[in-house]
C-alpha positions as CSV (number, residue, x, y, z in Angstrom):
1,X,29.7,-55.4,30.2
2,X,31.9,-52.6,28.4
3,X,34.5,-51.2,31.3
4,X,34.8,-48.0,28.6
5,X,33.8,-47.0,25.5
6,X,37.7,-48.0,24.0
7,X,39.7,-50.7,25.5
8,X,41.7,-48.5,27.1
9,X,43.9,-48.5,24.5
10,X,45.5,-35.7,19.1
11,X,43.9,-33.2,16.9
12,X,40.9,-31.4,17.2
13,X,40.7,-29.7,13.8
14,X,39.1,-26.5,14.0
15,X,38.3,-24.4,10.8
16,X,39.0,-20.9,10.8
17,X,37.6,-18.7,7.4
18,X,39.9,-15.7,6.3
19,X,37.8,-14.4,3.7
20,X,37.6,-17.2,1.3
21,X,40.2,-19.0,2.2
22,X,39.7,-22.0,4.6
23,X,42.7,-22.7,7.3
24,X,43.2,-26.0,9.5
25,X,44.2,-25.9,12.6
26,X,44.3,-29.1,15.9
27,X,44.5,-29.1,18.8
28,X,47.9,-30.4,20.3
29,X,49.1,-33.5,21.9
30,X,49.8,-37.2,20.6
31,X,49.2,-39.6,23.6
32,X,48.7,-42.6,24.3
33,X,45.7,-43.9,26.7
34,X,47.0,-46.9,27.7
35,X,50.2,-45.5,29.3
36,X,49.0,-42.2,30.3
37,X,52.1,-40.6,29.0
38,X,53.3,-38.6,26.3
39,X,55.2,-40.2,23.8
40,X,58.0,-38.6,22.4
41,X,60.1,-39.4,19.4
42,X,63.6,-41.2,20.5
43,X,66.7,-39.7,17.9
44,X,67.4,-43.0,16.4
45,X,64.8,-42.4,13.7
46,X,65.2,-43.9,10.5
47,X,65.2,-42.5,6.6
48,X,61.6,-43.3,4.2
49,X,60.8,-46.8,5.0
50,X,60.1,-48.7,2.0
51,X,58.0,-51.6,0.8
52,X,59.8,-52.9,-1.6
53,X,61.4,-50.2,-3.8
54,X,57.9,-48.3,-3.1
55,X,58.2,-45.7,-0.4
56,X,55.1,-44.9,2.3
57,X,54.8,-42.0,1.8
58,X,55.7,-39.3,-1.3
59,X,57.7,-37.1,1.7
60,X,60.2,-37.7,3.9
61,X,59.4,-36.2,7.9
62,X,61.3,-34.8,10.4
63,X,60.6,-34.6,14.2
64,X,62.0,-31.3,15.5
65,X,64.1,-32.0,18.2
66,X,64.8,-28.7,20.0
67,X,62.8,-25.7,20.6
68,X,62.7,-22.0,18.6
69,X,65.0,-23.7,15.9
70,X,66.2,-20.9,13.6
71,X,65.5,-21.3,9.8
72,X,67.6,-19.5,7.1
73,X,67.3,-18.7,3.7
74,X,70.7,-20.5,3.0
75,X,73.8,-21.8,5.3
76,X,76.2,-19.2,4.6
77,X,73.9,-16.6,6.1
78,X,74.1,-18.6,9.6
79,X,77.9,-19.1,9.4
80,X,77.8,-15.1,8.4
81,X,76.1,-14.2,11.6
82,X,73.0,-13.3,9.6
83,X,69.5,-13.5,10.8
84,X,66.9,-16.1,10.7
85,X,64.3,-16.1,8.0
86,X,61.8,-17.2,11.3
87,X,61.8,-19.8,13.9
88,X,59.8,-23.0,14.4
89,X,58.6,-22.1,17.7
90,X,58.7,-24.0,20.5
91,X,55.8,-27.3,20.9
92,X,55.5,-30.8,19.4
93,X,56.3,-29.9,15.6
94,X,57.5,-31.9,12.3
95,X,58.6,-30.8,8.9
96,X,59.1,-32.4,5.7
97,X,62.1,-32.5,3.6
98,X,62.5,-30.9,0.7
99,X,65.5,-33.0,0.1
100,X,67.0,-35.5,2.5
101,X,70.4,-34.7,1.1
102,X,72.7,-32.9,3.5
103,X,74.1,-29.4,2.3
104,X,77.4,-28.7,4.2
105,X,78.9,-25.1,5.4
106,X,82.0,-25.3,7.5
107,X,81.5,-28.5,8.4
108,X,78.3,-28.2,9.7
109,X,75.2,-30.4,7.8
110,X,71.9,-28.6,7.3
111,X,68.1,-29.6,5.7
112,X,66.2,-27.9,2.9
113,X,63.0,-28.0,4.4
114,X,61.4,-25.4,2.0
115,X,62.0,-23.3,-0.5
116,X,65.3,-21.2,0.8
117,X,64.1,-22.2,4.1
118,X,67.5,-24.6,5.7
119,X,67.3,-26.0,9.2
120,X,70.6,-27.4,10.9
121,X,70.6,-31.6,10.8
122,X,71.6,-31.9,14.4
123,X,68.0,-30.5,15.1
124,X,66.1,-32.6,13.2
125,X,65.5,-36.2,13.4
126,X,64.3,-38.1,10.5
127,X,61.6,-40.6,10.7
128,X,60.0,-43.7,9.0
129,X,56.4,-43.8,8.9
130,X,54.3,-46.9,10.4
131,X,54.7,-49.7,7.7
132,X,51.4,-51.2,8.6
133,X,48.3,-51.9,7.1
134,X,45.1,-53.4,7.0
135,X,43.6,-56.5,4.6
136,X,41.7,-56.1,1.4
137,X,39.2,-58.5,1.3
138,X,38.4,-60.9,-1.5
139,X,35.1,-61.5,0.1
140,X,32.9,-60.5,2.9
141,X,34.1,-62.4,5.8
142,X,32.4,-65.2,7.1
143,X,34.0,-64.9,10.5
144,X,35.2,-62.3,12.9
145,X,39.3,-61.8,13.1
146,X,41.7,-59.1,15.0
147,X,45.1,-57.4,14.6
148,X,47.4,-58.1,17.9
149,X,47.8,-54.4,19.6
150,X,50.6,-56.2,21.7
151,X,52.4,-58.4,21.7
152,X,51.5,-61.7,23.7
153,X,51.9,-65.6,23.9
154,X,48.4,-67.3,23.7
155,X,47.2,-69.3,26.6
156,X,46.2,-72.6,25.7
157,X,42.2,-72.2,28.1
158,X,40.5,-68.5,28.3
159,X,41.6,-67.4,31.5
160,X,44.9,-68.4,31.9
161,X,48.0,-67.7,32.3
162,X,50.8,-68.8,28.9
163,X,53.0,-71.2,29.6
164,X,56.6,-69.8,29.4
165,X,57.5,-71.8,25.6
166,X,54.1,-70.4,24.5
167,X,53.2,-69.0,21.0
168,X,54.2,-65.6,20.8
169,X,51.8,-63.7,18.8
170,X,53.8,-60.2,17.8
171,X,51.8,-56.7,17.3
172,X,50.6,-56.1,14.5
173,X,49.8,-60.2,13.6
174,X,46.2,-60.9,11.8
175,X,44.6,-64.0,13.2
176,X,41.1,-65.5,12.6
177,X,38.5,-65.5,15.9
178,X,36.9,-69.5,15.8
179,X,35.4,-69.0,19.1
180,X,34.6,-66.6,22.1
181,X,34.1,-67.0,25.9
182,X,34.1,-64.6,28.9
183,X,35.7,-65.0,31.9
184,X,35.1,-62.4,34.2
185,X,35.4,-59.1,32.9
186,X,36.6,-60.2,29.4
187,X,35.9,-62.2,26.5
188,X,39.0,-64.2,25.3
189,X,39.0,-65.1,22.2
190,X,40.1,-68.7,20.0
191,X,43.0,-67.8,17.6
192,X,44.3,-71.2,17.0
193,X,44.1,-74.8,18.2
194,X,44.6,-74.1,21.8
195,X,45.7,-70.3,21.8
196,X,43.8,-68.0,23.2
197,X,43.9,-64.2,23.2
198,X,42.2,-61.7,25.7
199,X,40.1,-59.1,24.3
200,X,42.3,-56.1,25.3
201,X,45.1,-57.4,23.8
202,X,43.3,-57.5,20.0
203,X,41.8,-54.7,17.7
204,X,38.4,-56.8,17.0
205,X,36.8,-56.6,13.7
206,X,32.7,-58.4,13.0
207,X,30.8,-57.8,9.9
208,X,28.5,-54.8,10.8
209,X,24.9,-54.3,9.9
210,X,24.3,-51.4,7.2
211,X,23.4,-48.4,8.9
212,X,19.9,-46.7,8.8
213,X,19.8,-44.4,5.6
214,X,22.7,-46.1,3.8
215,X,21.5,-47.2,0.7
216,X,22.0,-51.3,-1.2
217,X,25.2,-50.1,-3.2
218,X,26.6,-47.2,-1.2
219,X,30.1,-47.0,0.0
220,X,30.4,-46.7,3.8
221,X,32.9,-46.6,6.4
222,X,32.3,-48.4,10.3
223,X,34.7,-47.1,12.9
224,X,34.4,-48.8,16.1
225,X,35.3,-46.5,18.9
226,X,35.9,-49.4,21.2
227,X,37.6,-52.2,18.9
228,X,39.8,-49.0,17.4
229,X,39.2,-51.0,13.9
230,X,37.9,-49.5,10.9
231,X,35.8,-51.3,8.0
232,X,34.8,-50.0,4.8
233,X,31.8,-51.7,3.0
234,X,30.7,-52.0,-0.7
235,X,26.9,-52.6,0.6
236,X,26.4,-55.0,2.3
237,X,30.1,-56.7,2.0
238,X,33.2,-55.3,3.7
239,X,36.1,-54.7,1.4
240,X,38.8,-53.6,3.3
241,X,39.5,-53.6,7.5
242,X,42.3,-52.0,9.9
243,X,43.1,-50.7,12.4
244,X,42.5,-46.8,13.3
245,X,43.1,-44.3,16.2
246,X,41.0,-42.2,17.2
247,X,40.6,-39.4,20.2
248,X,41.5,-40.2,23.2
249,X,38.7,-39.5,26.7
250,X,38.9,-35.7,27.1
251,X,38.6,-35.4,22.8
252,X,36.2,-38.1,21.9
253,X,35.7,-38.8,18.1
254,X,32.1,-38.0,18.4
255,X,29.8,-40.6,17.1
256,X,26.9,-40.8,14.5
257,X,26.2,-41.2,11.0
258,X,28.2,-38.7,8.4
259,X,29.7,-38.4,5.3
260,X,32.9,-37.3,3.7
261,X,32.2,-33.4,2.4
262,X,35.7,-33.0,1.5
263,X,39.1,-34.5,0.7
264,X,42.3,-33.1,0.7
265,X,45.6,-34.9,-0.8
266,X,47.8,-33.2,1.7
267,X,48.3,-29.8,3.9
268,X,49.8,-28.4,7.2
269,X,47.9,-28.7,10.3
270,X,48.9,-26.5,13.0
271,X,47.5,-24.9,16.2
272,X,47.6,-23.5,19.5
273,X,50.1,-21.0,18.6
274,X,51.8,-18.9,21.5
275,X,50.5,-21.7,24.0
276,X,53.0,-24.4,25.8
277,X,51.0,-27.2,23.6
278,X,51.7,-25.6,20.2
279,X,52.0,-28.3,17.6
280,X,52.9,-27.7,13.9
281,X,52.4,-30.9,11.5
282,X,53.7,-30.2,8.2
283,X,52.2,-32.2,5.0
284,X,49.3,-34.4,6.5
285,X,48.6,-36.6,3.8
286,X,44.7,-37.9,2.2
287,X,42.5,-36.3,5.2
288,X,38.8,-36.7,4.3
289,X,36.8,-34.5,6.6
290,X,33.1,-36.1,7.8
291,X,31.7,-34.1,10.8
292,X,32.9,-30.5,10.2
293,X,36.6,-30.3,10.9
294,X,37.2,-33.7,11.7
295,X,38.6,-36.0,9.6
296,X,40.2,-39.5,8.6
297,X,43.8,-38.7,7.8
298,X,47.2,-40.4,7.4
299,X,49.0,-40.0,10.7
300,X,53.1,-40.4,10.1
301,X,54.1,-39.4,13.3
302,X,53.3,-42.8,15.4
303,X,52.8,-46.0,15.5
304,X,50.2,-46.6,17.9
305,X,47.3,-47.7,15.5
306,X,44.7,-49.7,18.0
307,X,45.0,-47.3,20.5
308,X,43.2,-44.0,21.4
309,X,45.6,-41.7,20.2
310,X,44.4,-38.0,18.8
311,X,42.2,-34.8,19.8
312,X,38.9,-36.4,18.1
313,X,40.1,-37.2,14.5
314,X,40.5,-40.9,13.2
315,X,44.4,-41.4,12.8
316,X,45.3,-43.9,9.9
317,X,48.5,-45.5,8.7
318,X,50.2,-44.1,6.0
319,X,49.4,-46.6,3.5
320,X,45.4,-47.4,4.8
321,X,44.9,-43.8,4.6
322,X,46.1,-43.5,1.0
323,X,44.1,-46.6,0.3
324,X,40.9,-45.2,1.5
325,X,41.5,-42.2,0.6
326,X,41.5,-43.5,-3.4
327,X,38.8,-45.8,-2.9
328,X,36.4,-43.2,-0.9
329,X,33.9,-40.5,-2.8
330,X,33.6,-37.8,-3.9
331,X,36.1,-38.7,-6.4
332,X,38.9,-36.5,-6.4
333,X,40.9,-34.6,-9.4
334,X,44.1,-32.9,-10.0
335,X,43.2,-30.4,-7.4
336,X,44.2,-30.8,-3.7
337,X,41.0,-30.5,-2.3
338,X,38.0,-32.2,-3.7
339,X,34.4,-30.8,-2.5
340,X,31.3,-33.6,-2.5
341,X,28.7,-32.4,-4.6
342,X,25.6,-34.1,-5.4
343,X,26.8,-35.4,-8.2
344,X,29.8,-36.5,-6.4
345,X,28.3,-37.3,-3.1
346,X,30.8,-38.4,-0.4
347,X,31.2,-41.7,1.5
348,X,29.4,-42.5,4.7
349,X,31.0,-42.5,8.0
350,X,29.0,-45.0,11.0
351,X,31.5,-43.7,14.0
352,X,29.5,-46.2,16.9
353,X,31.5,-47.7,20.0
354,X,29.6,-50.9,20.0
C-alpha cells in the first residue's frame, strides 16, 4: 500500500490576458517535501557549468541575494548619487546576465543584467545549473531501472541494514531493477548481485501501458506523480526517461490525460507582487504548457529533481527540458512561442500517480 501519492520526496502559473497579450505569472516558493524547509541558495555559487565545451544553458543566472536591490541605468549614476532606474523588490528572485563580465566604478564590481539596467556584484550570486539528465533509449526497455534520489550504500538482503564498507550508490547513479520484494511498508529493490536499495531512496521508472485515446504512433509523455520520473514514448516504446519535480501537497500537479497547446523557448515568470512570497524568475527556458497554465519547464534554480518541488508545474533539468522540449509537438519555429494547431497537434501528457 502507497503511504502518499509521492514518496515523500513551486509555481502555480496563472495566466492573466491584457488585451491580446498573454502574461505568466506562479505562485512562489521552491521547497522541498522531504525536509520541510525552504531551501535557500548558499553564496558559493559557481559560473555556467559546462559539459564539455557546451554550456547548459544559453544564459548565465543569478540568485539575488538581498532585498529591494537598486538597478541603474549605468555605475557612474550610483557613485553620482543618482537614482535607481527601479528595484527588484523584495522575495525569492533571479536574473540573468547579460554579460558575466564585471564593469568596475571606483572600485566597486557591478552586473549588466539588461539593457542599461546594472546591479552591484556583491548582491548577486552566480549559479550553475543542475548538470543532470535522463537516458535516451536505444530500445524499449525490457526491465524496470531507477535514478538514486540519495545517496546510500546497498544492503546486501531487502530489509537490512548496510554494512559499514558497503557499496555506496551516489545521487543521481542509474542502476537496473533485477528483482523486487516488500518488507513491511516498502518494496526494496535488486540493483546488483547482493545490493539492495529501498524504494524511497530511488526515482522508479516501468514501461507504462498507452493511455486510453493515444493513438499507435503518437508521441506521449507519462509523469509519475509518485516515482517523480518522467517517460516519453514513441507508441508503444519509450524513448527517453528522467527524473522530474513536480508540486509539492498543498499544489498538486493535477492528474489526467492532456496535451501540450503551447511551447515557449524562454520568458520571465513572476508573481505574487506586493506579497512576502513574491518571486521573480527571469528567462525560464523550453516550458510547454498542457493543462492551462501549467507546464513542463527547465527549472535552473535547484537541484532537487526526484523530489516534489514546485506550485503544480513539472520542473525539469536544464538539459532534459531542452531535450523534450525539441523532441515534443507542435513543432516549433523561429518564434518564441509555438501554438498547437491541428495541423501541428501537440504531445500527450498521462500525469497518473500510480
Amino acid at each position: 500500500m502507497k503511504q502518499s501519492s509521492f514518496k515523500a520526496r513551486s509555481n502555480v502559473l496563472l495566466p492573466l490576458f491584457f488585451g491580446i497579450g498573454f502574461a505568466l505569472i506562479f505562485a512562489s516558493g521552491i521547497a522541498s517535501a522531504r525536509l520541510g524547509v525552504e531551501l535557500q541558495p548558499s553564496r558559493d555559487g559557481l559560473l555556467l557549468a559546462e559539459v564539455g565545451n557546451q554550456p547548459i544553458l544559453p544564459l548565465t543566472y543569478a540568485f539575488v541575494v538581498t532585498h529591494n536591490v537598486p538597478v541603474y541605468a549605468h555605475p557612474s549614476q550610483a557613485a553620482a548619487g543618482g537614482l535607481a532606474v527601479r528595484s527588484l523588490g523584495a522575495g525569492y528572485l533571479w536574473v540573468s546576465l547579460a554579460s558575466t563580465k564585471q564593469v568596475y566604478q571606483e572600485g566597486q564590481a557591478w552586473y549588466l543584467i539588461n539593457k542599461n539596467e546594472y546591479v552591484r556584484a556583491d548582491q548577486l550570486a552566480i549559479y550553475k545549473p543542475s548538470a543532470f539528465q535522463g537516458t535516451t533509449l536505444p530500445a524499449h526497455p525490457d526491465k524496470p531501472f531507477a535514478w538514486l534520489v540519495y545517496s546510500v550504500q546497498a544492503s546486501k538482503a531487502p530489509g537490512e541494514a548496510p554494512a559499514k564498507d558497503a557499496l555506496l550508490l551516489s545521487r543521481y547513479a542509474w542502476v537496473t531493477i533485477y528483482e523486487e520484494q516488500k518488507v513491511g511498508d516498502w518494496t526494496w529493490y535488486r540493483v546488483g548481485e547482493n545490493q539492495w536499495v529501498e524504494q524511497r531512496k530511488v526515482g522508479v521508472v516501468k514501461s507504462s501501458p498507452r493511455p486510453e485515446g493515444v493513438g499507435p504512433t503518437d508521441k506521449w509523455i507519462d509523469v509519475n506523480l509518485y516515482e517523480q520520473t518522467l517517460a516519453a514514448y514513441e507508441g508503444d516504446r519509450m524513448v527517453y526517461a528522467t527524473l522530474v519535480s513536480s508540486g509539492l501537497p498543498y499544489w498538486a500537479t493535477e492528474q489526467g490525460l492532456f496535451r501540450v497547446w503551447t511551447k515557449v523557448n524562454m520568458a520571465k515568470m513572476s508573481g505574487r507582487d506586493g506579497y512576502t512570497d513574491y518571486y521573480y524568475l527571469e528567462d525560464v527556458p523550453w516550458a510547454m504548457y498542457f493543462n492551462e497554465a501549467f507546464a513542463l519547464h527547465g527549472a535552473y534554480w535547484h537541484d532537487r529533481f526526484g523530489f516534489p518541488h514546485s506550485h503544480g508545474c513539472v520542473n525539469l533539468a536544464p538539459k532534459d527540458a531542452r531535450w523534450l522540449f525539441d523532441w515534443a509537438t507542435p513543432t516549433t519555429g523561429p518564434t518564441n512561442w509555438t501554438m498547437a494547431t491541428v495541423e501541428n497537434p501537440g504531445t500527450w501528457v498521462w500525469v497518473h500517480d500510480e
